[in-house]
N, C-alpha and C positions, 0 to 999 in steps of 0.2 A: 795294799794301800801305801802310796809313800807316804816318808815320813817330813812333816812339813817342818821339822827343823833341820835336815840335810836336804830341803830343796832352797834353791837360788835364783837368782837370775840367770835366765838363757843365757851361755859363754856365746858371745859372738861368731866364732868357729861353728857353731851349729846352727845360729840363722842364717850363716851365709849357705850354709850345704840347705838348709829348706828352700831357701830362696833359690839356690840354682833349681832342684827337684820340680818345684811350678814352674820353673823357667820352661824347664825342658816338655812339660807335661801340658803347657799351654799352647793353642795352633801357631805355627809360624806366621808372622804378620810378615803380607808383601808389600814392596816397598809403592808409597803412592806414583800413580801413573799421570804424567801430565797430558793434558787433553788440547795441547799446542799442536804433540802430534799424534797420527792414529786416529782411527774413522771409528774407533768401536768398544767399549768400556762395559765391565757387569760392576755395579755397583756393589757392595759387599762392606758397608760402615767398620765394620765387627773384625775386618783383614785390610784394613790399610784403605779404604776407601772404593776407588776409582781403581780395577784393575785391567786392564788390556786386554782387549783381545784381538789377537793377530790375526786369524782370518775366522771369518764370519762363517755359519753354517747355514747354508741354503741353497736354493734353484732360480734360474735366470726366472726374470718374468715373464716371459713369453712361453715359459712351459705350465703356467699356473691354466687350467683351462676351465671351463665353468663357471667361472667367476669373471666375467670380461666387466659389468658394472662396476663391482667394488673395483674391481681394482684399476681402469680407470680412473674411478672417483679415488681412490687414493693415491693416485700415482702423481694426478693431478695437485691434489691440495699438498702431497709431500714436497713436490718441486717449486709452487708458491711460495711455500714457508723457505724452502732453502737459498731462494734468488731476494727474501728478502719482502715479498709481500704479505699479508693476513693471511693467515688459514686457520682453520679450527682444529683443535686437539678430535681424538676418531677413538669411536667404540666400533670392535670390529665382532659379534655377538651374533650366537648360532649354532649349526652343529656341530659335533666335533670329527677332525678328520677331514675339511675341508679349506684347508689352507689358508687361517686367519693370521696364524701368527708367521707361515711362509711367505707371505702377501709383504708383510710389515718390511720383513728382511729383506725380499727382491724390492721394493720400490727404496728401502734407503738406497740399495748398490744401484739400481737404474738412475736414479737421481745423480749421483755422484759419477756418471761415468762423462766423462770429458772436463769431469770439473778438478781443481788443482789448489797445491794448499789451504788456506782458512778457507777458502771457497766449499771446500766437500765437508758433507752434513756428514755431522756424529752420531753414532747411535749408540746410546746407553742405555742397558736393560736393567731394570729395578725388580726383584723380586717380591713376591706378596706379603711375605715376610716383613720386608724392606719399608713397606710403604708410610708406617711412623716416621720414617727419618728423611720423606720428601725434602720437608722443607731446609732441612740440611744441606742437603746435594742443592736445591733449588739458588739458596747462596753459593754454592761453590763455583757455580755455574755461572751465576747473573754478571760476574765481572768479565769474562771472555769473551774475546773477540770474536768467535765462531759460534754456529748452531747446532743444537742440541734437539736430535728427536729419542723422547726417553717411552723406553719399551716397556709395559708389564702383561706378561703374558699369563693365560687363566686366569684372571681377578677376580675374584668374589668376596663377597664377607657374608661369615656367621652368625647366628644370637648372639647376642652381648659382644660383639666385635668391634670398637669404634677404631680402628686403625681409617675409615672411612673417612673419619671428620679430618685428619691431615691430607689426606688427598681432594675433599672437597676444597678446605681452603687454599691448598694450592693452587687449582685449578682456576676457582675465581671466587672471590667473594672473602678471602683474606688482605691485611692492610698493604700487607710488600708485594701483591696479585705474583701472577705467571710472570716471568722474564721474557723479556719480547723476542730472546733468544731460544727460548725453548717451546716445543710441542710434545705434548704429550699424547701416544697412542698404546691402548688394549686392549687386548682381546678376552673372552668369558662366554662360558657355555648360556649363561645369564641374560635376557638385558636389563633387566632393570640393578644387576649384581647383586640380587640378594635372593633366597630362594622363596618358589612360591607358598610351599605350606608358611613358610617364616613371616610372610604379609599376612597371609590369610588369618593366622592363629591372631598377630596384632590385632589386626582389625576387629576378630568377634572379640576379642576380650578387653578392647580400647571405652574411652570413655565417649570420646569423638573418632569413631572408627575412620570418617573421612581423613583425619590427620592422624591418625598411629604411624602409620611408616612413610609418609609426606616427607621428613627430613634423609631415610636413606635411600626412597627413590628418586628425590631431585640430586642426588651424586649421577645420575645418570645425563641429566639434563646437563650438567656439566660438558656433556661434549656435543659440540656441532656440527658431526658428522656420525651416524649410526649406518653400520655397515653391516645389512642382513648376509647371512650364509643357511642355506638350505642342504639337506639333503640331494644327494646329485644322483638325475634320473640313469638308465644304462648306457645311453649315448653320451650324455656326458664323461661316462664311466669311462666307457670306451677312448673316446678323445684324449681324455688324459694319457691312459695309457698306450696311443700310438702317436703322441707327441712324445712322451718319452722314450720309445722305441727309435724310432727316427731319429731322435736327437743323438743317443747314445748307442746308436750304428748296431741294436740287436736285429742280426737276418734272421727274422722266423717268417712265411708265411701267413701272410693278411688273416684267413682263413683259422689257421692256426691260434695265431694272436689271441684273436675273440674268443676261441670256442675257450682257451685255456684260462682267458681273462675273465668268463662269465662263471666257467668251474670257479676257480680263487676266490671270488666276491661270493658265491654260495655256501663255499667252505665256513669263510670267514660271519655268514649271515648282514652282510652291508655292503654300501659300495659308497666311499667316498674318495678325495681325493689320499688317502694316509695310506688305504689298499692298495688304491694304487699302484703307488710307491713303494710297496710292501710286495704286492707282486714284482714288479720288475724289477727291484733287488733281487729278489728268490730266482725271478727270469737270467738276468746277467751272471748268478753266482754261477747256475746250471752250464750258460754257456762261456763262461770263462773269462768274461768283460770285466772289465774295471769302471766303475763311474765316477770318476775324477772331472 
């Protein structure tokens, strides 16, 4: 035990050594990113805000296959919103492995091709995490002269989760609304983003079962555009993978292609577009391609 007549006050020499100790032991904060230039931002409050990101991960549009509706319809309302007319924020909701969140990222770069400084749309991705601190980013935003399509990919919420209610009032129905610069698009295995035993339970044990989960399904209604994704039949299977084939110049016989494309999806027990993808990597690595 010390002895509390030989303790003192902390010598300053030893707060300052604590104080470096957390320094070093704390994440490095990056420096904030300004959104004058640069097409593409991960949100991250907790590391300096807005951070950059210098090239985007994804696949041209025209190699998305099976999806020709949505993504139309989204290719559509994303280019409205960027030229500066109404569109509505998009749930893009459905299987997984099927290109919801690929979709988002090829139609910002489609959008942006031939367009040139403030002109080309921004895409900033929000994590789930993240989404209490919408309305933060939402002011960061509202002052700039460019537009802002802000991404959140997988969304859902849990019991007792209200990280919801800042996302509802952003979207609409709080006093400062949406910035007329920004759209909001995400994707969720969900749609209504909350899971179904989670309504169900509400409802038998609600007092007015009709409204027990009334306020976390109308966060759905929030968006104006719901984009279904299904399960993709073997032709679609196929499609995808000899659009990718073609694209990225693998010679295998037609023949071949299939029979090896239908093994993979059997292996794997599904066939969407993520197998795919996943085949024809494995396809390329074999034959020595690069897909750059």
């Amino acid at each position: 035990m010390p002895n509390p007549k030989n303790s003192g006050p902390l010598d300053e020499d030893l707060l300052t050594r604590i104080a470096a100790a957390l320094e070093r032991l704390a994440p490095p904060v990056a420096p904030a990113a300004s959104t004058e230039t640069g097409d593409a931002f991960v949100w991250e409050p907790g590391h300096g805000g807005l951070i950059a990101v210098p090239t985007v991960a994804g696949v041209a549009i025209e190699l998305l296959k099976g999806i020709d509706d949505a993504r139309d319809t989204l290719l559509e309302n994303t280019r409205r919103f960027a030229d500066g007319l109404p569109a509505n924020n998009a749930l893009l909701w459905g299987a997984r492995g099927m290109g919801k969140s690929s979709l988002v990222k090829a139609a910002h770069a489609a959008v942006n091709t031939g367009r040139k400084g403030a002109a080309r749309l921004v895409l900033v991705e929000i994590h789930r995490e993240e989404i209490a601190s919408l309305p933060i980013l939402l002011r960061l935003l509202r002052g700039s002269r460019r537009r802002f399509l802000l991404f959140c990919d997988d969304l859902s919420f849990d019991r007792d989760d209200t990280a919801y209610k800042s996302l509802k009032a952003a979207l609409e129905g709080g006093i400062e609304g949406r910035p007329a610069n920004v759209l909001f698009y995400a994707t969720s295995n969900r749609r209504h983003l909350i899971p179904r035993d989670m309504m169900e339970n509400e409802r038998s044990t609600a007092i007015n079962p009709s409204e027990a989960v009334e306020e976390k399904v109308s966060l759905s209604d929030r968006f104006g555009l719901w984009l279904g994704f299904h399960n993709c039949g073997q032709d679609d299977y196929l499609a995808m993978i000899g659009a990718y084939a073609t694209h990225y110049r693998l010679d295998v016989p037609a023949e071949e292609l299939r029979t090896r494309a239908i093994a993979w999806a059997a292996g794997r027990g599904s066939r969407s577009g993520r197998v795919a993808w996943q085949f024809v990597q494995d396809l390329a690595g074999e034959l020595g391609k690069a897909l750059g």
